[in-house]
Structure formats: structure tokens, C-alpha cells
PQR file of N, CA, C, O and H, with PARSE charges and radii, in Angstrom:
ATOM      1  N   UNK A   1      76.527 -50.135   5.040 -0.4000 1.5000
ATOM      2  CA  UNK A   1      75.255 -49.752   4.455 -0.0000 2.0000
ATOM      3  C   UNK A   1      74.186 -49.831   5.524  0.5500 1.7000
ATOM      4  O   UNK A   1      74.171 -50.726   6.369 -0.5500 1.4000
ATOM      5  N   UNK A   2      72.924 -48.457   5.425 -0.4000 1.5000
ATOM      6  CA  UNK A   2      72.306 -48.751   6.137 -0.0000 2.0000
ATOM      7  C   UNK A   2      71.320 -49.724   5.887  0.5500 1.7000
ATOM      8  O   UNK A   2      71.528 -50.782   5.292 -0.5500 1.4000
ATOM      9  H   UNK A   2      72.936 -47.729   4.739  0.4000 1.0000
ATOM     10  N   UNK A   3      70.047 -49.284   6.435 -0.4000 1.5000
ATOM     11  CA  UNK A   3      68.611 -50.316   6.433 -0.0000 2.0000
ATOM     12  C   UNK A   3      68.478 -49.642   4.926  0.5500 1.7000
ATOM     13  O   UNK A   3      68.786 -48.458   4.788 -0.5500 1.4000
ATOM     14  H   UNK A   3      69.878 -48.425   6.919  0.4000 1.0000
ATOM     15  N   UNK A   4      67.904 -50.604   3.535 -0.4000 1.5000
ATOM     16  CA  UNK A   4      67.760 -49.555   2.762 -0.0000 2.0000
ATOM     17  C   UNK A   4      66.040 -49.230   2.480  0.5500 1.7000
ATOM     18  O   UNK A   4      65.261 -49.573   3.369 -0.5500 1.4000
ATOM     19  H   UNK A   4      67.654 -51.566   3.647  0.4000 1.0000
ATOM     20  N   UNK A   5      65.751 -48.881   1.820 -0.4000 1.5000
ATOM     21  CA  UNK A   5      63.964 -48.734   1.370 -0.0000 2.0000
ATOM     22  C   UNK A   5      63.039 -48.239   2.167  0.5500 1.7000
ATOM     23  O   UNK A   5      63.592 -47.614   3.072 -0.5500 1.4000
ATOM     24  H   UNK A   5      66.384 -48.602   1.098  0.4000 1.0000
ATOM     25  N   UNK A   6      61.912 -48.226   2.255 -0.4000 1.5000
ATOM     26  CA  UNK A   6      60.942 -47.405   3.339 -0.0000 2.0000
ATOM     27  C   UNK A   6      60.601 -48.521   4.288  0.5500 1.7000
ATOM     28  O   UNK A   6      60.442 -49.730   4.119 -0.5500 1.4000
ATOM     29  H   UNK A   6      61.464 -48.733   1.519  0.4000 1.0000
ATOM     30  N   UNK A   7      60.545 -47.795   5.261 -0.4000 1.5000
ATOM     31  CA  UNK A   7      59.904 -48.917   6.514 -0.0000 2.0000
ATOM     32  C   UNK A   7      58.829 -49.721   6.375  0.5500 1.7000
ATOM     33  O   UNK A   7      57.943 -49.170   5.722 -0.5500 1.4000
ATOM     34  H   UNK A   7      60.674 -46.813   5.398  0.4000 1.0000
ATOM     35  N   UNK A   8      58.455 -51.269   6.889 -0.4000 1.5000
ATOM     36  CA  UNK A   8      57.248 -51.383   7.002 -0.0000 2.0000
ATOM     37  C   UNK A   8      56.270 -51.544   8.413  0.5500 1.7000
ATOM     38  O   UNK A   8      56.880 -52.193   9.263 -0.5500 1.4000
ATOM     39  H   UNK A   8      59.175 -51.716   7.419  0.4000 1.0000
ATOM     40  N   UNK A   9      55.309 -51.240   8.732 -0.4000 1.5000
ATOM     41  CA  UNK A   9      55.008 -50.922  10.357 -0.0000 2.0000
ATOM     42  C   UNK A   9      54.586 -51.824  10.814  0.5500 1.7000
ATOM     43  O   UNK A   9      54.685 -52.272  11.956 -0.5500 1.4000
ATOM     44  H   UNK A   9      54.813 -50.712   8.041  0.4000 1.0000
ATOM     45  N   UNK A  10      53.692 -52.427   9.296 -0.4000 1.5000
ATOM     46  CA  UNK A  10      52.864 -53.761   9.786 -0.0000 2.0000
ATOM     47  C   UNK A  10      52.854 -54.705   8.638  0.5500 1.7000
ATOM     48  O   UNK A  10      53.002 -54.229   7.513 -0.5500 1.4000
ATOM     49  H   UNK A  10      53.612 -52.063   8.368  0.4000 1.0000
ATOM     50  N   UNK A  11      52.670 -56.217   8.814 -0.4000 1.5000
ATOM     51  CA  UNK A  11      52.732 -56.684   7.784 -0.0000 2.0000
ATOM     52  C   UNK A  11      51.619 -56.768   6.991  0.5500 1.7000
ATOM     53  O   UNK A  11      51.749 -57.473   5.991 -0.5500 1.4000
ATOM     54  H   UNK A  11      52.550 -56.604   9.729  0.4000 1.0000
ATOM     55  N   UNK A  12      49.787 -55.855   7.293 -0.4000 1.5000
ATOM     56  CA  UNK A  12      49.142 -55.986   7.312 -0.0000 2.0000
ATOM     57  C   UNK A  12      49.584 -54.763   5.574  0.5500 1.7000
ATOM     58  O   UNK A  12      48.666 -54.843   4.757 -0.5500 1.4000
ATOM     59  H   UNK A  12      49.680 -55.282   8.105  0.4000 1.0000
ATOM     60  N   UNK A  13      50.329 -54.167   5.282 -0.4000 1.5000
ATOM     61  CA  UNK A  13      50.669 -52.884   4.458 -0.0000 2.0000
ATOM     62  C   UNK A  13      50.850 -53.972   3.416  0.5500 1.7000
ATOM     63  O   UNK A  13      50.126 -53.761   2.443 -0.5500 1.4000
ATOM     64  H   UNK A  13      51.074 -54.102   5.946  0.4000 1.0000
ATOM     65  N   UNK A  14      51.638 -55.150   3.305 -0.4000 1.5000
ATOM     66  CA  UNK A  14      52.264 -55.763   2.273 -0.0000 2.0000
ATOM     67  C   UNK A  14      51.034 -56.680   1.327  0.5500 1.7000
ATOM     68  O   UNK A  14      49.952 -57.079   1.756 -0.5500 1.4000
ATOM     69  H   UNK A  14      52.226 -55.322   4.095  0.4000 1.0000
ATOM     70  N   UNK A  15      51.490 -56.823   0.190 -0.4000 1.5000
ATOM     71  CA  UNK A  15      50.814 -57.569  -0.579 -0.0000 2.0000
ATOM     72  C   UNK A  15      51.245 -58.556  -1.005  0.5500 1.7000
ATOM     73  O   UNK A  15      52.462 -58.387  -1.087 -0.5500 1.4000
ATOM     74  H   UNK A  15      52.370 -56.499  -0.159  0.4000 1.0000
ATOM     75  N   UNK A  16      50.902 -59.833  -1.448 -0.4000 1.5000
ATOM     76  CA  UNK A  16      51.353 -60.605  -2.868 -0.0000 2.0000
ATOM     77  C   UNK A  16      51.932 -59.966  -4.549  0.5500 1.7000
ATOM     78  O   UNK A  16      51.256 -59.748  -5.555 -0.5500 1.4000
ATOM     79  H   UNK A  16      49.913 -59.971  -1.382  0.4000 1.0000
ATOM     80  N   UNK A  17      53.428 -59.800  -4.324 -0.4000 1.5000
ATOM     81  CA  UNK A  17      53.934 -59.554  -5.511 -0.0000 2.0000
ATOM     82  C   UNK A  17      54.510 -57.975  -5.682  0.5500 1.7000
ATOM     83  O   UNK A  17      54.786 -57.525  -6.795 -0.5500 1.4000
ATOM     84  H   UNK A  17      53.978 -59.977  -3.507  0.4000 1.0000
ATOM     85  N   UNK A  18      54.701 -56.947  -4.053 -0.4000 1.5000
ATOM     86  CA  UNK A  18      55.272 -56.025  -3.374 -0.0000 2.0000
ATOM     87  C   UNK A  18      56.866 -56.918  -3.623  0.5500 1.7000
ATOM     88  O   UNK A  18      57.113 -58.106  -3.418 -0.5500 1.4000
ATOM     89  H   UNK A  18      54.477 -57.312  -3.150  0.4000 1.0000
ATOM     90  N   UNK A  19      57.742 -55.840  -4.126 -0.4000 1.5000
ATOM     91  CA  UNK A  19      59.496 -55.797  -4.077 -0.0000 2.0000
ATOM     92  C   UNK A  19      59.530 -55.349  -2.950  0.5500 1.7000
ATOM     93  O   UNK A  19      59.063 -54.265  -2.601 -0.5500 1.4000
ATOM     94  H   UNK A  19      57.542 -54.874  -4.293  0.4000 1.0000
ATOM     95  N   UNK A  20      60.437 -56.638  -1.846 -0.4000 1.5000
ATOM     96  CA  UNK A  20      60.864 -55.482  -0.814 -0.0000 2.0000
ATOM     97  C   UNK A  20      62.418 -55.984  -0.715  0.5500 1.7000
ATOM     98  O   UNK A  20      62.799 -56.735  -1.612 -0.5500 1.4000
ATOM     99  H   UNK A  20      60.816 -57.519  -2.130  0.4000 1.0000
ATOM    100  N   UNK A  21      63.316 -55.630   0.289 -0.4000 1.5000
ATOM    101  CA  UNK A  21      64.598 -55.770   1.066 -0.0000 2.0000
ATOM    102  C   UNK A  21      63.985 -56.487   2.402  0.5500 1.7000
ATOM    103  O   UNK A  21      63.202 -56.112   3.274 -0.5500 1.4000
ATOM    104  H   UNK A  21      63.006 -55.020   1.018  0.4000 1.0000
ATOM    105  N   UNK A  22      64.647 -57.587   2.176 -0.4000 1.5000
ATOM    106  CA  UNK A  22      64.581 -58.337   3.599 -0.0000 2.0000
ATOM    107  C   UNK A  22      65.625 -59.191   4.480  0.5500 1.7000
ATOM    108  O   UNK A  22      65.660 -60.395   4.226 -0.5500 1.4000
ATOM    109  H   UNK A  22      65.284 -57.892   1.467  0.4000 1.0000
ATOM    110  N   UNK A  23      66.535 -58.672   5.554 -0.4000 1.5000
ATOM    111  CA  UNK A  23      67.591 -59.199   6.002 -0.0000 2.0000
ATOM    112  C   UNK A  23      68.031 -60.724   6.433  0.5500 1.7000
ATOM    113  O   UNK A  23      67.374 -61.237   7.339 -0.5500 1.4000
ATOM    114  H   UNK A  23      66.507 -57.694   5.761  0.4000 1.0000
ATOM    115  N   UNK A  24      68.636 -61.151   6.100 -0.4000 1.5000
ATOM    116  CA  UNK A  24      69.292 -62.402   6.546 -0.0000 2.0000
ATOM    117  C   UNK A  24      70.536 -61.957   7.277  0.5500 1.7000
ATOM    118  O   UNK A  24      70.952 -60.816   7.476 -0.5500 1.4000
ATOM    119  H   UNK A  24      69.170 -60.734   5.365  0.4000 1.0000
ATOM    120  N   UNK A  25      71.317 -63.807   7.834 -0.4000 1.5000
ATOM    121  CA  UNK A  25      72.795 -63.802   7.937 -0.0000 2.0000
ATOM    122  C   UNK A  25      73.497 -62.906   7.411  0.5500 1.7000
ATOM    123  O   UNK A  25      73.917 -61.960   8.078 -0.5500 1.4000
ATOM    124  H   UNK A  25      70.978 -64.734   7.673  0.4000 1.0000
ATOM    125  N   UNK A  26      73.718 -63.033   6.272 -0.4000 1.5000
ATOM    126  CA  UNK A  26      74.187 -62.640   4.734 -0.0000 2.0000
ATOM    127  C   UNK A  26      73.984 -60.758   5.001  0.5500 1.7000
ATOM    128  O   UNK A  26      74.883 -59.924   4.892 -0.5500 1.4000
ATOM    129  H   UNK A  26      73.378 -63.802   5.730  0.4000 1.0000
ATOM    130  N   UNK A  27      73.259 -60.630   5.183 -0.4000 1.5000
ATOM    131  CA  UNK A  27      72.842 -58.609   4.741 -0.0000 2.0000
ATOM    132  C   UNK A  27      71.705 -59.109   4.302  0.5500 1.7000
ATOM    133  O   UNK A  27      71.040 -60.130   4.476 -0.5500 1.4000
ATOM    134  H   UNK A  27      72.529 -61.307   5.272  0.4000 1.0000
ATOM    135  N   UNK A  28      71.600 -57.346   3.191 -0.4000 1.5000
ATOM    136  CA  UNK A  28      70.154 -57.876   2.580 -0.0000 2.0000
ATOM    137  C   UNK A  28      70.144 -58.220   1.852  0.5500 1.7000
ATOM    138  O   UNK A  28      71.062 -58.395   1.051 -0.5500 1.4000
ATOM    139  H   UNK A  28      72.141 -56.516   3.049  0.4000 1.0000
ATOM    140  N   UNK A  29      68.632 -58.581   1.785 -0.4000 1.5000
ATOM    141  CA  UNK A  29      68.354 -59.440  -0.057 -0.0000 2.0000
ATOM    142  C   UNK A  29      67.496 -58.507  -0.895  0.5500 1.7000
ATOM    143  O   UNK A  29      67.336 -57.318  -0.619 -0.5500 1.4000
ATOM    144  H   UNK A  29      67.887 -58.438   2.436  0.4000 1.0000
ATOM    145  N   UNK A  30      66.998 -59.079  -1.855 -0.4000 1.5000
ATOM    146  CA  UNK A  30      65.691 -58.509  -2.736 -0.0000 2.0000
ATOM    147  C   UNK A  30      64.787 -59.603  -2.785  0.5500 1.7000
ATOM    148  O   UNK A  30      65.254 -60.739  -2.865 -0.5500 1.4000
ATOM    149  H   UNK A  30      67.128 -60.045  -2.079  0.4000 1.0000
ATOM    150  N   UNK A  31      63.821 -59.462  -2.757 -0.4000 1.5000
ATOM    151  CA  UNK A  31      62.625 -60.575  -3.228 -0.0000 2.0000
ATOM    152  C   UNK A  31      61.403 -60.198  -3.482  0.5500 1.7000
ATOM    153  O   UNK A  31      61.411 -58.982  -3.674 -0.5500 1.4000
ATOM    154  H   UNK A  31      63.441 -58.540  -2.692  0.4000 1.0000
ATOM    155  N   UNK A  32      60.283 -60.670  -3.585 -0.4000 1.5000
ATOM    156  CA  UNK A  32      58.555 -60.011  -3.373 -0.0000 2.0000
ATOM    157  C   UNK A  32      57.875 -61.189  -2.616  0.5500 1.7000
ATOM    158  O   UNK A  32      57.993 -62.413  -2.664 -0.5500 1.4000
ATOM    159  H   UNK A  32      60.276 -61.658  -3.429  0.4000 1.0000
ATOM    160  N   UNK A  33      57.164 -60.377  -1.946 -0.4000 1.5000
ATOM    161  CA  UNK A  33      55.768 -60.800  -1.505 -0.0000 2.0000
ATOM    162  C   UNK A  33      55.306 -61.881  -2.019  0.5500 1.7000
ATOM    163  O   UNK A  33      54.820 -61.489  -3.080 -0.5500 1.4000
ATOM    164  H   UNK A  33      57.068 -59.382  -1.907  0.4000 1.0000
ATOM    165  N   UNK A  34      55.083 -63.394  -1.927 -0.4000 1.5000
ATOM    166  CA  UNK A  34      53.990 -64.255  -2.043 -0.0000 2.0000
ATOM    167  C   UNK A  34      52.763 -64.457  -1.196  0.5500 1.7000
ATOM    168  O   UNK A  34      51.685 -64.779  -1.695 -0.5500 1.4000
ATOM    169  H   UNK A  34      55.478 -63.712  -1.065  0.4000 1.0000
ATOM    170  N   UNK A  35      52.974 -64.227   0.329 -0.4000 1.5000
ATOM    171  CA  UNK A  35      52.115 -64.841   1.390 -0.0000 2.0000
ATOM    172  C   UNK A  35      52.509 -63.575   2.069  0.5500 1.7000
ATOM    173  O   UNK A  35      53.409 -62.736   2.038 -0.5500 1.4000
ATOM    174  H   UNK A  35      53.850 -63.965   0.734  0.4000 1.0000
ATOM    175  N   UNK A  36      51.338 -63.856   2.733 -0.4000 1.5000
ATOM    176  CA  UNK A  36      50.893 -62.684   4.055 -0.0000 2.0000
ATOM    177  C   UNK A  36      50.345 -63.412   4.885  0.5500 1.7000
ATOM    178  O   UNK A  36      49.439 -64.199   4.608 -0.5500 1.4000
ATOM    179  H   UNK A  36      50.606 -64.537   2.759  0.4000 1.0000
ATOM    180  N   UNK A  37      50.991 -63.178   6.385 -0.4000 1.5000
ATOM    181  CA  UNK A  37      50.093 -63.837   7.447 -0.0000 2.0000
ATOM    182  C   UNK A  37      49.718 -62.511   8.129  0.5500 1.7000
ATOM    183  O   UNK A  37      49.983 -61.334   7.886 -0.5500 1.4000
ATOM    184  H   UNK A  37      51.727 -62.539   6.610  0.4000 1.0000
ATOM    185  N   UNK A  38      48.938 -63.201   9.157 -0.4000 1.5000
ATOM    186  CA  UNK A  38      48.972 -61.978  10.505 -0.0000 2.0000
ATOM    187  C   UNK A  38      50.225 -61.224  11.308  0.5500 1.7000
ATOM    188  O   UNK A  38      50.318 -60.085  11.768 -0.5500 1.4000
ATOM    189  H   UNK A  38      48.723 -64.157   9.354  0.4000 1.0000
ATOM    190  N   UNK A  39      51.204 -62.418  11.277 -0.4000 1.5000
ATOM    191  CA  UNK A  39      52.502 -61.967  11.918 -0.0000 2.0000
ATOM    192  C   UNK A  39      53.662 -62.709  11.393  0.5500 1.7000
ATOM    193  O   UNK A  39      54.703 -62.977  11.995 -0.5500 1.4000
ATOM    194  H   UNK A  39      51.129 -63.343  10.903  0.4000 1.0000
ATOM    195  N   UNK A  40      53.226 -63.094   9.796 -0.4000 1.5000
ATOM    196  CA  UNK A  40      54.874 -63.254   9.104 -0.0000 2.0000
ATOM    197  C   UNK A  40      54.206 -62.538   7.569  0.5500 1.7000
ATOM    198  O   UNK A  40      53.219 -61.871   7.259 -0.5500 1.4000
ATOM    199  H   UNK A  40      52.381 -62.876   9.308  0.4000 1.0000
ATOM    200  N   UNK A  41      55.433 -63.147   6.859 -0.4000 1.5000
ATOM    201  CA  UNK A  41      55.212 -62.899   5.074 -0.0000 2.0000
ATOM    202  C   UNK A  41      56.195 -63.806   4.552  0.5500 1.7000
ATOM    203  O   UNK A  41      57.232 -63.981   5.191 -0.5500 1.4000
ATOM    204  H   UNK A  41      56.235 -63.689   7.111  0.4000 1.0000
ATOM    205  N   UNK A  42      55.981 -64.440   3.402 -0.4000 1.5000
ATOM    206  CA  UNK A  42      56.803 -65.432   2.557 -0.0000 2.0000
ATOM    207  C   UNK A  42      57.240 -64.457   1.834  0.5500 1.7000
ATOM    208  O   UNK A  42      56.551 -63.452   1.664 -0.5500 1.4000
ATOM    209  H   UNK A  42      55.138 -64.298   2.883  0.4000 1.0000
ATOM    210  N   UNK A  43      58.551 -64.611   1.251 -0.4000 1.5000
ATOM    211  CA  UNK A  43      59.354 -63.965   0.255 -0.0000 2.0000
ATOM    212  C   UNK A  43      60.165 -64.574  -0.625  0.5500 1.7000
ATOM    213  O   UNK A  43      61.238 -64.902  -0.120 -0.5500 1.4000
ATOM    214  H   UNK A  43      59.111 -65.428   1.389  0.4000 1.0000
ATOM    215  N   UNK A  44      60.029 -64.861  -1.836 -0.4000 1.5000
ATOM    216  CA  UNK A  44      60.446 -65.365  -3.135 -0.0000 2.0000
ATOM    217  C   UNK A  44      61.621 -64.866  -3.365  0.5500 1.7000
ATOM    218  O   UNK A  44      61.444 -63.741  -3.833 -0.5500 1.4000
ATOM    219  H   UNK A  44      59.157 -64.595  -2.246  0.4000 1.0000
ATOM    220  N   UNK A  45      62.908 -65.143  -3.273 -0.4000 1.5000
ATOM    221  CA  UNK A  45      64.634 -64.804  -3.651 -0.0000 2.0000
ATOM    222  C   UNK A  45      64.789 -65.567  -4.633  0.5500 1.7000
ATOM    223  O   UNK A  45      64.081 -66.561  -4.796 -0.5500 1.4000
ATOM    224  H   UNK A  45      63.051 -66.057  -2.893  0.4000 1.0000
ATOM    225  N   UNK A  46      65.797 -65.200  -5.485 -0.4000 1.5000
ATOM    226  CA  UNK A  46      67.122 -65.898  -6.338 -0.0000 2.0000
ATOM    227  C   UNK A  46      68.314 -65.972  -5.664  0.5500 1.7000
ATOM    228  O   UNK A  46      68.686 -64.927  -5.129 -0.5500 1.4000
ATOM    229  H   UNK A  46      66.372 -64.393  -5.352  0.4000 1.0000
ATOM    230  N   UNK A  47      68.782 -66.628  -5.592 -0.4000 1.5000
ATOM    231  CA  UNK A  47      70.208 -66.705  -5.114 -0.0000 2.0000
ATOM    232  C   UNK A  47      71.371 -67.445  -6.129  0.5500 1.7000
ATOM    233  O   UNK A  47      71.951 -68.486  -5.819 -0.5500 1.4000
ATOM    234  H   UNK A  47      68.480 -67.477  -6.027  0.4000 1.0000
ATOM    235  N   UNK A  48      71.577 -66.746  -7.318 -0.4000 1.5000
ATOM    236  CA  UNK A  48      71.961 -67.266  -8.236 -0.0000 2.0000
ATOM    237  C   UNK A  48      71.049 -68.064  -8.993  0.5500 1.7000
ATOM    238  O   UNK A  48      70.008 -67.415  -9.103 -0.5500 1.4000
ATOM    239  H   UNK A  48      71.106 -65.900  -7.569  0.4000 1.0000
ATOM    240  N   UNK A  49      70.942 -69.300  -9.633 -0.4000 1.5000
ATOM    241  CA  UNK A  49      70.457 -69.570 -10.360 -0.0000 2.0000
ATOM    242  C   UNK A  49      68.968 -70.701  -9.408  0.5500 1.7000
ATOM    243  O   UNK A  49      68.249 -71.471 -10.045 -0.5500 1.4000
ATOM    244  H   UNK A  49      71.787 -69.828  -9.543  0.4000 1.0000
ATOM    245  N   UNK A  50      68.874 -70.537  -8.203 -0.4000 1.5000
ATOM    246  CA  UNK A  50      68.044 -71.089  -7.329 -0.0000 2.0000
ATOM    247  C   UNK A  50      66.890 -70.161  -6.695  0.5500 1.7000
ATOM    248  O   UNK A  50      67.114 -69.267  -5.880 -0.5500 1.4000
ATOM    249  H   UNK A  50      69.458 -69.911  -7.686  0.4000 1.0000
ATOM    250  N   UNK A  51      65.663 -70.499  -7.176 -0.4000 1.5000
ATOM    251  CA  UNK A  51      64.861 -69.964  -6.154 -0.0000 2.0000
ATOM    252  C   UNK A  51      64.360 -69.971  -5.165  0.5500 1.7000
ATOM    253  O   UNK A  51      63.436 -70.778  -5.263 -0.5500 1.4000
ATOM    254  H   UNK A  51      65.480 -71.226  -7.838  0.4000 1.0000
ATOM    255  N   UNK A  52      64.383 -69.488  -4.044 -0.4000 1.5000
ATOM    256  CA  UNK A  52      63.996 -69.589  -2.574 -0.0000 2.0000
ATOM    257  C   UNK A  52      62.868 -69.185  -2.023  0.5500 1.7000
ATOM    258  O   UNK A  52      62.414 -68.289  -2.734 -0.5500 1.4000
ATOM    259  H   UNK A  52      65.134 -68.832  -3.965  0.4000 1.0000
ATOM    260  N   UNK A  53      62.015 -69.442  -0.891 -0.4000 1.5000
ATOM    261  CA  UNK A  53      61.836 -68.838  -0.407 -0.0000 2.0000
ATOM    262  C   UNK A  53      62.047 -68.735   1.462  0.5500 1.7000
ATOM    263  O   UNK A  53      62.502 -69.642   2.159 -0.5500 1.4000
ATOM    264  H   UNK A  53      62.384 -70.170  -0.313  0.4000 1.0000
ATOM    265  N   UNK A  54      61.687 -67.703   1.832 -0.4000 1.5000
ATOM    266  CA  UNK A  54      62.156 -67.328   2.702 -0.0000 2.0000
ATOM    267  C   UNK A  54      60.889 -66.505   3.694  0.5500 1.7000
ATOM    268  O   UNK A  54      60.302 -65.447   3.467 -0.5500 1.4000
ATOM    269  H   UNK A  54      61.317 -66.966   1.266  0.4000 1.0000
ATOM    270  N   UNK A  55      60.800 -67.187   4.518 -0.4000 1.5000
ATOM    271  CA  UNK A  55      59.461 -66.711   5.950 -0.0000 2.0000
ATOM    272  C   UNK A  55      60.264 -65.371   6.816  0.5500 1.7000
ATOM    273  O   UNK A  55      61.377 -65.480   7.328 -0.5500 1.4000
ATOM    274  H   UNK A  55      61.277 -68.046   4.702  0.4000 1.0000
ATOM    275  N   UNK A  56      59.437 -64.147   6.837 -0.4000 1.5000
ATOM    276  CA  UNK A  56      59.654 -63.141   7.682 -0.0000 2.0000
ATOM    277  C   UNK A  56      58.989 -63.024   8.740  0.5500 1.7000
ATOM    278  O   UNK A  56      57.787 -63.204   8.545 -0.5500 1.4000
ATOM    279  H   UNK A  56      58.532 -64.059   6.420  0.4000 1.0000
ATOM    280  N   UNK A  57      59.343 -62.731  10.079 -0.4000 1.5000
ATOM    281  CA  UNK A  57      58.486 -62.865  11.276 -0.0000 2.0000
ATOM    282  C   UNK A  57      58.578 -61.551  12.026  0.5500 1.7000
ATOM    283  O   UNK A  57      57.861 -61.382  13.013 -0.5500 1.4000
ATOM    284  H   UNK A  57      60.320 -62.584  10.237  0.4000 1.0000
ATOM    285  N   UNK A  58      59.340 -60.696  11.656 -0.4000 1.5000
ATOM    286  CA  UNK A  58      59.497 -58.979  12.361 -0.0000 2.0000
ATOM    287  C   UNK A  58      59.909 -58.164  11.303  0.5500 1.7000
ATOM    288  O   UNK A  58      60.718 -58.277  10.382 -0.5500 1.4000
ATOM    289  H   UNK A  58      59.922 -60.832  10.855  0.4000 1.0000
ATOM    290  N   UNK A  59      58.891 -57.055  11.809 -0.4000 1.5000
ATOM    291  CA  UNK A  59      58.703 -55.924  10.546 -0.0000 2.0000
ATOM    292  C   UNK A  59      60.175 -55.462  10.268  0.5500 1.7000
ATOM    293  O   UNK A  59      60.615 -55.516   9.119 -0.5500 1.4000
ATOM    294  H   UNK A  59      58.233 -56.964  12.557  0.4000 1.0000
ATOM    295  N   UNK A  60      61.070 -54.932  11.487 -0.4000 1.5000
ATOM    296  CA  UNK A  60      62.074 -54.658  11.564 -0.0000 2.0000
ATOM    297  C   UNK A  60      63.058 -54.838  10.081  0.5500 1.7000
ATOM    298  O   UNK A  60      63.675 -54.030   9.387 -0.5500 1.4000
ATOM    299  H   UNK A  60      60.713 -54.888  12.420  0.4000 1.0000
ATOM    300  N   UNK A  61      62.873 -56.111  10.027 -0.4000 1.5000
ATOM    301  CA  UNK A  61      63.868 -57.044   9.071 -0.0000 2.0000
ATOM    302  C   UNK A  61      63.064 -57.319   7.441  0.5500 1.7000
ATOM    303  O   UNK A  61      63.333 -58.172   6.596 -0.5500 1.4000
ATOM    304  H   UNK A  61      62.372 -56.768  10.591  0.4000 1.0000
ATOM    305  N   UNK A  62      62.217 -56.449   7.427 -0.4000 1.5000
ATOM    306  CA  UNK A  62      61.332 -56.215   6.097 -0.0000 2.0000
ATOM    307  C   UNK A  62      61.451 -54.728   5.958  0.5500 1.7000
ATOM    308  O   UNK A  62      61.087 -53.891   6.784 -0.5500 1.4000
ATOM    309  H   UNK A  62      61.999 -55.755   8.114  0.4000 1.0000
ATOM    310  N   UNK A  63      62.178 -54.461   4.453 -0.4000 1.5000
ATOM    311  CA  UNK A  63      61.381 -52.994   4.132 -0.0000 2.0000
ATOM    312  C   UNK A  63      60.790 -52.739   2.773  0.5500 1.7000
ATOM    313  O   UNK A  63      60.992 -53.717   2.053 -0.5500 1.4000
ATOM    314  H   UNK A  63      62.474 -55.140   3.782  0.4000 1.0000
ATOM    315  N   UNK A  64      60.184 -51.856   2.211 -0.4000 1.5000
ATOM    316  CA  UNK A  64      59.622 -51.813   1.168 -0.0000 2.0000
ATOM    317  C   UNK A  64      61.242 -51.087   0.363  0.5500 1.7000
ATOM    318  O   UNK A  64      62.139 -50.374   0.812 -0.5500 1.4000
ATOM    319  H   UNK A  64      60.020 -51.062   2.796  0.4000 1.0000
ATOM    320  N   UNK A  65      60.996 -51.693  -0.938 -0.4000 1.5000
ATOM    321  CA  UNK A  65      61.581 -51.160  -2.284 -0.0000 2.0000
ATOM    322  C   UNK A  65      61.350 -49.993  -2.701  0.5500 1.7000
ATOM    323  O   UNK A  65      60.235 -49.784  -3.179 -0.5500 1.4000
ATOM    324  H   UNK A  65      60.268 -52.272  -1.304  0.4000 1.0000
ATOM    325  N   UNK A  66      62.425 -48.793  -2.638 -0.4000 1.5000
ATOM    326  CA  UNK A  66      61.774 -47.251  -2.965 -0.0000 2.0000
ATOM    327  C   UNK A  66      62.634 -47.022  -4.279  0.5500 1.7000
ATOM    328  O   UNK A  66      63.852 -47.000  -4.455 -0.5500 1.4000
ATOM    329  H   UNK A  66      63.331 -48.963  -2.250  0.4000 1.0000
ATOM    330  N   UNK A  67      61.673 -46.878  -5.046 -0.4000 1.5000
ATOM    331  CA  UNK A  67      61.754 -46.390  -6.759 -0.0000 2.0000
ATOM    332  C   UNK A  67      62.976 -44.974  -6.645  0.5500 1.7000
ATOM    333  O   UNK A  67      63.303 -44.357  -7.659 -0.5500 1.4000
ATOM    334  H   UNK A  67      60.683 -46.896  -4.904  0.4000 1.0000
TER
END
């Protein structure tokens, strides 16, 4: 599988509570938006019955959720 969803360029595009795909170890995940920095974003996962979250630091490895 490729990268899936639309690119993001900057993290400056994302919001609090945006669905995106964001890569780990693992492949990808699903999660949304809680936090926005200048040069990361927090992201809220399930991983079964646990919620996570999870700090992004390159756009690369973030994409937006396409309907």
C-alpha cells in the first residue's frame, strides 16, 4: 500500500480535531488532530481498546483523510 490521503505541506494547514493517516513502525494509523505546534502535531489513536497519543515531527509521515 501506498502513502494514503492528501498530502500535508505544512503543519501550519492542520487543525484540532482534522482525521488524518499518520505513519509509525507498524504502517499507518488513523487518528485526529489535538495539538499543533510550529514543527510537530499531537495525534489521538485507538489501538484497540487504548487511547494514545502520538507526537508528529515531519510532514512527510502526516497526511490528510480524503472522503
Amino acid at each position: 500500500m501506498g502513502r494514503p490521503g492528501g498530502a500535508v505541506a505544512s503543519f501550519r494547514q492542520l487543525k484540532p480535531g482534522h482525521h488524518v493517516h499518520f505513519y509509525t513502525a507498524d504502517g499507518w494509523k488513523k487518528g485526529h488532530i489535538t495539538q499543533v505546534h510550529d514543527a510537530s502535531a499531537s495525534i489521538r489513536w485507538s489501538q484497540g481498546s487504548n487511547e494514545k497519543i502520538t507526537n508528529v515531527y515531519d510532514t512527510r509521515n502526516i497526511r490528510f483523510v480524503q472522503s
